[in-house]
N, CA, C and O atoms as a GROMACS GRO file, in nm:
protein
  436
    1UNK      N    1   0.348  -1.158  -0.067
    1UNK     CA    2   0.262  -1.230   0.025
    1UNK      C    3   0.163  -1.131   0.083
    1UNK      O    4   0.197  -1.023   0.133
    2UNK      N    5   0.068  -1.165   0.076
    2UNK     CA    6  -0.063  -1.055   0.124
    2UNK      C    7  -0.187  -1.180   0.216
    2UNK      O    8  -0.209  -1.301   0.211
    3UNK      N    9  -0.234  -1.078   0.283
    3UNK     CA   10  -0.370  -1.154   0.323
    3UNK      C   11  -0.493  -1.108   0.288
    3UNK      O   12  -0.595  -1.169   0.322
    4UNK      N   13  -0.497  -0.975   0.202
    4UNK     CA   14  -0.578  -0.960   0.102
    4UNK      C   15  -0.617  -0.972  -0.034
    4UNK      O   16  -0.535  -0.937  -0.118
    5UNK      N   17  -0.725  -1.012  -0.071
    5UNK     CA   18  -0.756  -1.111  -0.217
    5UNK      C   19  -0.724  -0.973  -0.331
    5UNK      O   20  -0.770  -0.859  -0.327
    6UNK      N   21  -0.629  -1.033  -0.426
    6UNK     CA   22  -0.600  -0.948  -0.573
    6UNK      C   23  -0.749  -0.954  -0.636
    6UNK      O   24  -0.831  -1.042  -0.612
    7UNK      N   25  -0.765  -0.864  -0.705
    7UNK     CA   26  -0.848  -0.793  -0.828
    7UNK      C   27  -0.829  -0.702  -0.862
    7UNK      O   28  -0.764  -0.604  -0.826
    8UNK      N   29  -0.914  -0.742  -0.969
    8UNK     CA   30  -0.862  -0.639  -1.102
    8UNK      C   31  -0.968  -0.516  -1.140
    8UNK      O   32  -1.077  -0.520  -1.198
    9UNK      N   33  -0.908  -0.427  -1.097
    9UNK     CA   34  -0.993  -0.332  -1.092
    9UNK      C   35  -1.059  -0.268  -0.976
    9UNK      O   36  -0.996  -0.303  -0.876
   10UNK      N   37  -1.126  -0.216  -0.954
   10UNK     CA   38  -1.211  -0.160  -0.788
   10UNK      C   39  -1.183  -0.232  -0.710
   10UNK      O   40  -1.231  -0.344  -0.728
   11UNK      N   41  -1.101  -0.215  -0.592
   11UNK     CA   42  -1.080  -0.299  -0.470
   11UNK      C   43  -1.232  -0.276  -0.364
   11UNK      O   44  -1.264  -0.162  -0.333
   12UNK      N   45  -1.297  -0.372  -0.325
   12UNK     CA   46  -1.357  -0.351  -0.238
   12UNK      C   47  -1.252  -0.411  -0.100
   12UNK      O   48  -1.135  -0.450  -0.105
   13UNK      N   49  -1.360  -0.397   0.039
   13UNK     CA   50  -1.283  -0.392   0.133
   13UNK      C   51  -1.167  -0.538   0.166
   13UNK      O   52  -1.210  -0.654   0.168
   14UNK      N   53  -1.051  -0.511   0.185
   14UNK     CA   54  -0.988  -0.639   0.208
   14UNK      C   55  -0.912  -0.698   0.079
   14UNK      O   56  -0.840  -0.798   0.074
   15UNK      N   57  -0.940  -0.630  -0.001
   15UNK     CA   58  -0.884  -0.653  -0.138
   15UNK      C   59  -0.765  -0.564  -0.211
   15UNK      O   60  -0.764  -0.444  -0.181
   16UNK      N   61  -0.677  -0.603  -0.292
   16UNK     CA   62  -0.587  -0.477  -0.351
   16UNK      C   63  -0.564  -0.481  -0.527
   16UNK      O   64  -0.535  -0.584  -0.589
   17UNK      N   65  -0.581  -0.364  -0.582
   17UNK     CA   66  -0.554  -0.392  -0.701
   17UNK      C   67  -0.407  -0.349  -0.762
   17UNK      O   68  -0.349  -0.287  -0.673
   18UNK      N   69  -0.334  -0.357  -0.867
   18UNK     CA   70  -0.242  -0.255  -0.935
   18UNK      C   71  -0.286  -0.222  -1.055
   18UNK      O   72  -0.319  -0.298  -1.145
   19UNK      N   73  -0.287  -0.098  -1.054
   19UNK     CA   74  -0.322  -0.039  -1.159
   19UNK      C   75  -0.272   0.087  -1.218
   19UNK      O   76  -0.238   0.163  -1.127
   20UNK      N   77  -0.251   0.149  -1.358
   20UNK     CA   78  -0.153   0.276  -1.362
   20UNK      C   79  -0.209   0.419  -1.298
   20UNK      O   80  -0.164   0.530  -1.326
   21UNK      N   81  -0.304   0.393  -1.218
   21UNK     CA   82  -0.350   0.535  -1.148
   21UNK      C   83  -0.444   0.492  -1.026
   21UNK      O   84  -0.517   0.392  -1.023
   22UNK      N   85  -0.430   0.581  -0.934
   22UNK     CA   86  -0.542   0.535  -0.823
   22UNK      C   87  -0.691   0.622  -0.875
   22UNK      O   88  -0.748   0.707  -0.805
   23UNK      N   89  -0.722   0.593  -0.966
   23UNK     CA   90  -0.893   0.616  -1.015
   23UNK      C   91  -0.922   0.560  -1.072
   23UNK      O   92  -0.938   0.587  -1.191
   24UNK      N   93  -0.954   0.419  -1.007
   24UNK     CA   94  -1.050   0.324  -1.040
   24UNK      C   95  -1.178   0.362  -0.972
   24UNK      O   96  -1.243   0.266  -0.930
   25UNK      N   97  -1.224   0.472  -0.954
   25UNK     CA   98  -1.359   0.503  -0.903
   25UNK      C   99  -1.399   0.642  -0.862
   25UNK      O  100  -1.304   0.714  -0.829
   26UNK      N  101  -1.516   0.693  -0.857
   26UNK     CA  102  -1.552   0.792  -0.819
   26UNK      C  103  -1.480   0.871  -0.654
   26UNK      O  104  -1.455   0.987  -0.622
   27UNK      N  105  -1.467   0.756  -0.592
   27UNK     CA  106  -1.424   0.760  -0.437
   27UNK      C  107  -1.283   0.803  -0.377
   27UNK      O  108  -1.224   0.815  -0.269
   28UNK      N  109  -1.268   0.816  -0.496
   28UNK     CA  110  -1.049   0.750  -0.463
   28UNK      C  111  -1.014   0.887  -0.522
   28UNK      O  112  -1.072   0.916  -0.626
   29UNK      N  113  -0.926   0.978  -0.469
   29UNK     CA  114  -0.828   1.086  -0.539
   29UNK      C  115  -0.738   1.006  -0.700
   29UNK      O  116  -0.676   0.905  -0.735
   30UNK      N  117  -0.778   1.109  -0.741
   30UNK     CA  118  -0.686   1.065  -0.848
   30UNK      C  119  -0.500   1.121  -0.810
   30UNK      O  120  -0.460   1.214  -0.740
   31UNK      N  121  -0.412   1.000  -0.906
   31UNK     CA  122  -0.258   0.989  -0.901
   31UNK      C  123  -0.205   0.890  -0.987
   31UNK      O  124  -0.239   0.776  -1.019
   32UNK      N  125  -0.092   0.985  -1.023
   32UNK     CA  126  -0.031   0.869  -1.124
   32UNK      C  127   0.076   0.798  -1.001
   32UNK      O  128   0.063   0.810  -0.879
   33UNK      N  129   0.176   0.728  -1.069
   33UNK     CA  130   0.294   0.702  -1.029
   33UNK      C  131   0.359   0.768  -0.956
   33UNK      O  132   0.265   0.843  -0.930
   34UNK      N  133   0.447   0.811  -0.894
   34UNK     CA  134   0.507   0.881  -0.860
   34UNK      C  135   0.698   0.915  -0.881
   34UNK      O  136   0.773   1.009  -0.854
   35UNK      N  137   0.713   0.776  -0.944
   35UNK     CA  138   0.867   0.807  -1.083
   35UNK      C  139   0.837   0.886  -1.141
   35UNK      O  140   0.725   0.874  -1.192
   36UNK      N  141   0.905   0.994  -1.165
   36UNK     CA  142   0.922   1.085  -1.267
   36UNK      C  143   0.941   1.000  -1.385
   36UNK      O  144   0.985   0.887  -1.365
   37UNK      N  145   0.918   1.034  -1.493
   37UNK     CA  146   0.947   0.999  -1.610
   37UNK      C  147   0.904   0.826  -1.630
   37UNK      O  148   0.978   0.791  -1.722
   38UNK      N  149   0.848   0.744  -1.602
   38UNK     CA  150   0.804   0.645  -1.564
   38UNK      C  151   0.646   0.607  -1.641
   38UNK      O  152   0.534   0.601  -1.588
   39UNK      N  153   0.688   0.584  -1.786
   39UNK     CA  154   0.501   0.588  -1.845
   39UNK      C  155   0.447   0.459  -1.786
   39UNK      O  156   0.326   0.444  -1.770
   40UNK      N  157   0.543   0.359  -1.752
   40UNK     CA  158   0.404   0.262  -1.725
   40UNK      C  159   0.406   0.217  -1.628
   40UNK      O  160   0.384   0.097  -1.610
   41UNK      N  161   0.440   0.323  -1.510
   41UNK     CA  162   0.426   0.289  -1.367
   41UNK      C  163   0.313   0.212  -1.328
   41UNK      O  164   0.220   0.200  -1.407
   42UNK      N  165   0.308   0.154  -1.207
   42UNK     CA  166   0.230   0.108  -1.117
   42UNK      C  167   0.169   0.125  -1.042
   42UNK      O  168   0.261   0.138  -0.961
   43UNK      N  169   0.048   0.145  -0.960
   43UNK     CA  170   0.041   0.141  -0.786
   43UNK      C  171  -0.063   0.045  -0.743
   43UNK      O  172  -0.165   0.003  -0.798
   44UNK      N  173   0.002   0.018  -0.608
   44UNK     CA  174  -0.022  -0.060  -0.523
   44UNK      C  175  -0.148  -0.020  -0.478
   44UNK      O  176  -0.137   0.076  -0.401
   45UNK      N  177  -0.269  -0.058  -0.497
   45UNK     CA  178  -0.404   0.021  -0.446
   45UNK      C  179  -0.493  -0.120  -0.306
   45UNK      O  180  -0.572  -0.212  -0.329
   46UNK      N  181  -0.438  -0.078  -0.186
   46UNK     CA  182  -0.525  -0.143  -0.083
   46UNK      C  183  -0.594  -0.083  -0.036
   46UNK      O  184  -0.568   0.029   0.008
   47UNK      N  185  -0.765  -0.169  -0.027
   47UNK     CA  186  -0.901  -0.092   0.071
   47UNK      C  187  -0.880  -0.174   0.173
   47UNK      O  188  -0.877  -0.297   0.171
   48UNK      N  189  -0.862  -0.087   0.280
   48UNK     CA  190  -0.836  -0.150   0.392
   48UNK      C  191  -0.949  -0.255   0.435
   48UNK      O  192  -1.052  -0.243   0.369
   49UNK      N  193  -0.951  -0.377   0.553
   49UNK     CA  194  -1.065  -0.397   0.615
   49UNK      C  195  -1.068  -0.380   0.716
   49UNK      O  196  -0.967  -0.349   0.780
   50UNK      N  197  -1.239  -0.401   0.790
   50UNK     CA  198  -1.248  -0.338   0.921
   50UNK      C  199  -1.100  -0.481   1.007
   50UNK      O  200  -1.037  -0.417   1.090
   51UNK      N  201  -1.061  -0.591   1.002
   51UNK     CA  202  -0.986  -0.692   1.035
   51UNK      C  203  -0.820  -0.620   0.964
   51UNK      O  204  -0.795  -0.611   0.844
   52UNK      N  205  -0.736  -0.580   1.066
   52UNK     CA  206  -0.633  -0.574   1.024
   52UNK      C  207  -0.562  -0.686   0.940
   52UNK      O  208  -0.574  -0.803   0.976
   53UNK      N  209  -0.471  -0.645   0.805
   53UNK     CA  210  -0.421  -0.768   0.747
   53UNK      C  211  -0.284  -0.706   0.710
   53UNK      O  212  -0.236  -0.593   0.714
   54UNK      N  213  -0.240  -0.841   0.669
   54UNK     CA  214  -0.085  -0.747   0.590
   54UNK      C  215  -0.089  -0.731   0.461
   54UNK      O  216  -0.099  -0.829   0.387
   55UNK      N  217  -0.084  -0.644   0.427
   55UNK     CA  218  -0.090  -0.612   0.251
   55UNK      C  219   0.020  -0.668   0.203
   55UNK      O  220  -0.005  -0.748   0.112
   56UNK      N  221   0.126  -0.659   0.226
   56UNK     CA  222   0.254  -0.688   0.140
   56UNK      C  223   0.358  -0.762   0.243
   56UNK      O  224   0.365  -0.735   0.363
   57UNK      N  225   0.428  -0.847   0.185
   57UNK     CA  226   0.525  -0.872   0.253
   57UNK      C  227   0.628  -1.002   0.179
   57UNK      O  228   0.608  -1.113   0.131
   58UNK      N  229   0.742  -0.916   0.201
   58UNK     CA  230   0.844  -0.941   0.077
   58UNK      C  231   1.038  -1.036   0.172
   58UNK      O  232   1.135  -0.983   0.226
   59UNK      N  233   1.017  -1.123   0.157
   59UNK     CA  234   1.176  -1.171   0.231
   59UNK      C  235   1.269  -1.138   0.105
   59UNK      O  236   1.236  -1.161  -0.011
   60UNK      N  237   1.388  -1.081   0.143
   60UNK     CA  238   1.507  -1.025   0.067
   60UNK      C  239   1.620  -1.121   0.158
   60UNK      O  240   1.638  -1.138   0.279
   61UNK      N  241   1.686  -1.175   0.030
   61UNK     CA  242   1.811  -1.273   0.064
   61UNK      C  243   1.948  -1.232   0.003
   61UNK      O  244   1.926  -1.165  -0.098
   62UNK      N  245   2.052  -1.243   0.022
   62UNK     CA  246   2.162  -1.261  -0.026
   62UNK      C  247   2.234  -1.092  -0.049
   62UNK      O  248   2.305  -1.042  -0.136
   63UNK      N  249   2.157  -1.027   0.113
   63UNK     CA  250   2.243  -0.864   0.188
   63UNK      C  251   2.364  -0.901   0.198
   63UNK      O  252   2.408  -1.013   0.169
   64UNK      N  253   2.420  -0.816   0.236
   64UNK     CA  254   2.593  -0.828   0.308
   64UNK      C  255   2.605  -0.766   0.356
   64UNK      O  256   2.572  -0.650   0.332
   65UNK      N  257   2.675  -0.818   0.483
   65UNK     CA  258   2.682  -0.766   0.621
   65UNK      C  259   2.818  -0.625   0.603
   65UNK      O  260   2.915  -0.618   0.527
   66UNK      N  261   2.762  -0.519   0.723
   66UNK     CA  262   2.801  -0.399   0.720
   66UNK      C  263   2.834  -0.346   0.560
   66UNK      O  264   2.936  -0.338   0.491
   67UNK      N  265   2.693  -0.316   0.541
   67UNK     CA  266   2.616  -0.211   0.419
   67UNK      C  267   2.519  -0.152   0.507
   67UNK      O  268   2.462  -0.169   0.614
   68UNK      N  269   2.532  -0.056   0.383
   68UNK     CA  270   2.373   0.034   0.500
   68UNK      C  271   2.277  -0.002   0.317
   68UNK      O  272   2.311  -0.002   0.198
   69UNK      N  273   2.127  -0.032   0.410
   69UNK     CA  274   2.067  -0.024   0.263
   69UNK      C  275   1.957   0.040   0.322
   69UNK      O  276   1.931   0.042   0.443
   70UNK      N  277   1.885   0.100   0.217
   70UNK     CA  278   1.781   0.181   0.219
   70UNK      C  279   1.604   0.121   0.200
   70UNK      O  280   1.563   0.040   0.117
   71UNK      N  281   1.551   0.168   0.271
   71UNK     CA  282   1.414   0.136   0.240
   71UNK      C  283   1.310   0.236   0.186
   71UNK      O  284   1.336   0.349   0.227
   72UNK      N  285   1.220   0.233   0.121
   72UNK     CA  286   1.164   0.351   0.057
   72UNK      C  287   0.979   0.335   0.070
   72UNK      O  288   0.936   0.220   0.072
   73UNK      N  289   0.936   0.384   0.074
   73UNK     CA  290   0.759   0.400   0.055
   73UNK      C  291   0.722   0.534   0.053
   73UNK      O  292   0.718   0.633   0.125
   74UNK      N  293   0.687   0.484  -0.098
   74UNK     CA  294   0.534   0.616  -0.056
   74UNK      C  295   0.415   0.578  -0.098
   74UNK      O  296   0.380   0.504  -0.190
   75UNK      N  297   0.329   0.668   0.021
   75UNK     CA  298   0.209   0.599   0.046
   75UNK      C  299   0.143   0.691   0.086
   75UNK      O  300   0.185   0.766   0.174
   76UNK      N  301  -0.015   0.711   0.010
   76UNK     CA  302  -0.103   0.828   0.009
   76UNK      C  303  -0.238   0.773   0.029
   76UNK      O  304  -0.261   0.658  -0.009
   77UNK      N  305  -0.308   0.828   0.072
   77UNK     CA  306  -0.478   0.754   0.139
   77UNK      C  307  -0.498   0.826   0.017
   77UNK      O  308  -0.462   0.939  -0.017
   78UNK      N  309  -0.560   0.740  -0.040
   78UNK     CA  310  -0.636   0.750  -0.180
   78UNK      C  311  -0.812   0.797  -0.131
   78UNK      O  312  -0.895   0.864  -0.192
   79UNK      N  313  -0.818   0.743  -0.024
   79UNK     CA  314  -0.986   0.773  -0.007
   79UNK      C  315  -1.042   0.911  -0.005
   79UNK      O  316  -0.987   0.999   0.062
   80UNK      N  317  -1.156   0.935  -0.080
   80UNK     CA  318  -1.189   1.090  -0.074
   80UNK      C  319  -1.306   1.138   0.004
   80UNK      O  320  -1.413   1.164  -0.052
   81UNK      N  321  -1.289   1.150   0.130
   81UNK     CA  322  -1.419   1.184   0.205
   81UNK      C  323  -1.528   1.268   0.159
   81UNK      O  324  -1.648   1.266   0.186
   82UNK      N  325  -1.434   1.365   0.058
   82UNK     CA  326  -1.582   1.454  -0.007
   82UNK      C  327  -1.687   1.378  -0.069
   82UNK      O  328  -1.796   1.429  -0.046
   83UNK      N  329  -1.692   1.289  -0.128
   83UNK     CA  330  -1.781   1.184  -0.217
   83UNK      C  331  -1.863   1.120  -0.074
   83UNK      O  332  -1.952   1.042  -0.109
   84UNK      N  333  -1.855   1.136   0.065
   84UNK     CA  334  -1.929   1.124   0.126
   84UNK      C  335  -1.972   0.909   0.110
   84UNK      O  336  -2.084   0.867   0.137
   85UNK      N  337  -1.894   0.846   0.079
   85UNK     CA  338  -1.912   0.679   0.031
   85UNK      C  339  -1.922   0.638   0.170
   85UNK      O  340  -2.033   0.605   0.213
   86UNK      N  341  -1.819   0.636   0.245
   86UNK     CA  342  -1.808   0.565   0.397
   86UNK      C  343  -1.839   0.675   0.502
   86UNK      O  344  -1.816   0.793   0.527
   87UNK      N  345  -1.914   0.546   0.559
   87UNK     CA  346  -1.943   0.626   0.726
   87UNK      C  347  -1.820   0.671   0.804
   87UNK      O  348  -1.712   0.613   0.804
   88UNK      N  349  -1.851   0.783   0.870
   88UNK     CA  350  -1.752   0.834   0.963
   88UNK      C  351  -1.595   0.839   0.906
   88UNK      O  352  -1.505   0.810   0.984
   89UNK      N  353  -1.565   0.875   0.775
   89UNK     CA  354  -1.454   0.939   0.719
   89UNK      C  355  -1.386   0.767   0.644
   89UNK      O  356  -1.280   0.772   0.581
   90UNK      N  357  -1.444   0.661   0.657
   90UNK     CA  358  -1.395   0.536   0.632
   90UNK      C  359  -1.283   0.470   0.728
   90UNK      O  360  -1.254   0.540   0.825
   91UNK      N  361  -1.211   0.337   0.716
   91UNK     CA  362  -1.136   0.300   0.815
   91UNK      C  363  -0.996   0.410   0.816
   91UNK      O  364  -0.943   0.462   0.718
   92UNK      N  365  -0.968   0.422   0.928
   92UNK     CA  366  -0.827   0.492   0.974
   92UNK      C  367  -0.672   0.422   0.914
   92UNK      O  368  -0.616   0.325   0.964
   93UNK      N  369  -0.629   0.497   0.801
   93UNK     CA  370  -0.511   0.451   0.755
   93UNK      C  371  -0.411   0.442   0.901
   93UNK      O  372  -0.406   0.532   0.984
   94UNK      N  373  -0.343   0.328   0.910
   94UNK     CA  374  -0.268   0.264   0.987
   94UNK      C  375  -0.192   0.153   0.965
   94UNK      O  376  -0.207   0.030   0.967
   95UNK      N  377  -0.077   0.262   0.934
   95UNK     CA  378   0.035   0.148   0.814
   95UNK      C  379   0.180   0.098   0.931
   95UNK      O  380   0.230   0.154   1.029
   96UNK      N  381   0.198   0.015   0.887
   96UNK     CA  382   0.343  -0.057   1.047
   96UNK      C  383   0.442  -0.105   0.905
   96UNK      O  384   0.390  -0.179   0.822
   97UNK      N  385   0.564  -0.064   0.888
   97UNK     CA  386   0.657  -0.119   0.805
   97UNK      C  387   0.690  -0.200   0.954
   97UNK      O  388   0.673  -0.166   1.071
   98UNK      N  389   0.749  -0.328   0.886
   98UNK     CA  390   0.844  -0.393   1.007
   98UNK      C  391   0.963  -0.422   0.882
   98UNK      O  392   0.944  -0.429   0.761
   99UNK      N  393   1.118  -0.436   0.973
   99UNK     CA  394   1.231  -0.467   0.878
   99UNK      C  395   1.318  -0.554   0.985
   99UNK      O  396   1.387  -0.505   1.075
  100UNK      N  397   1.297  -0.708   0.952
  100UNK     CA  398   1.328  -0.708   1.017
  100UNK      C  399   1.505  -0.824   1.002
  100UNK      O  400   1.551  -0.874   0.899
  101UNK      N  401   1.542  -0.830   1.097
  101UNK     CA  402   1.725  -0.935   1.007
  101UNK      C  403   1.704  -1.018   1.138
  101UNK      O  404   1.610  -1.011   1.216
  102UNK      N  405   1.829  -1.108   1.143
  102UNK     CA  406   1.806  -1.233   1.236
  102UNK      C  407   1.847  -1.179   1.360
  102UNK      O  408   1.849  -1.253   1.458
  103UNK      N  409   1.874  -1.085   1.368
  103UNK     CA  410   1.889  -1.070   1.527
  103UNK      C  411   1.813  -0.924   1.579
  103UNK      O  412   1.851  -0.863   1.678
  104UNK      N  413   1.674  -0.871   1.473
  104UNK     CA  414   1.615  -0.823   1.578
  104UNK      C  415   1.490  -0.722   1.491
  104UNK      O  416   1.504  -0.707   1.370
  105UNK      N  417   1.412  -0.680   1.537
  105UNK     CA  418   1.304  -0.627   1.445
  105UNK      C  419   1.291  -0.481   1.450
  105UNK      O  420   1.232  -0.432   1.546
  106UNK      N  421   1.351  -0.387   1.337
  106UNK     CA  422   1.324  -0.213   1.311
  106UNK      C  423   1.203  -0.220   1.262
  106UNK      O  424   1.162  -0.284   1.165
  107UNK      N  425   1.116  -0.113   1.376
  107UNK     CA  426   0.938  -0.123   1.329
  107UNK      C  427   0.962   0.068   1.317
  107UNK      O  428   1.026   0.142   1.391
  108UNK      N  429   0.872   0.103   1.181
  108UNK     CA  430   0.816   0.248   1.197
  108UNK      C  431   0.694   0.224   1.181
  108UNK      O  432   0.654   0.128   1.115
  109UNK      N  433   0.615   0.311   1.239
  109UNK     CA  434   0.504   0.377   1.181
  109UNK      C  435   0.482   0.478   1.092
  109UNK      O  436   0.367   0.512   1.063
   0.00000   0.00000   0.00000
């Protein structure tokens, strides 16, 4: 579930693509995957907009109670200020995981 529009290929702002490397453009650092050994990895590529949105968001059913489970991200600002594209360094990466179960909400930044 996202509130930004999929495409394929160059995300402009508000938009996200997947694709096997973040260089779909002059602008963006290049990266593969980050699985080791993993040829046809993925990544998740969002351009932020100036309107905060939620990029992703996933409900998981059928946990069991007293487990510990793990959550994982990684996540790298692809934007390359040297290429000089956006004013004033572009929007400020500002990412909020929320996790949350029925009786209460774990937020990181």
């Amino acid at each position: 579930v996202s509130t930004y529009q999929f495409v394929t290929g160059w995300p402009e702002d508000g938009q996200y693509s997947i694709y096997h490397t973040t260089r779909l453009g002059n602008n963006f650092h290049t990266s593969l995957d980050h699985t080791p050994g993993d040829v046809n990895g993925k990544c998740l590529i969002v351009n932020a907009d100036f309107t905060p949105g939620q990029f992703y968001r996933r409900p998981v059913d059928g946990l069991c109670v007293n487990t510990t489970f793990e959550f994982t991200s990684w996540v790298m600002n692809v934007y390359n200020p040297s290429q000089n594209v956006c004013p004033n360094m572009g929007i400020p990466v500002n990412v909020k995981f929320q996790i949350w179960n029925a009786i209460c909400l774990i937020s990181q930044n």
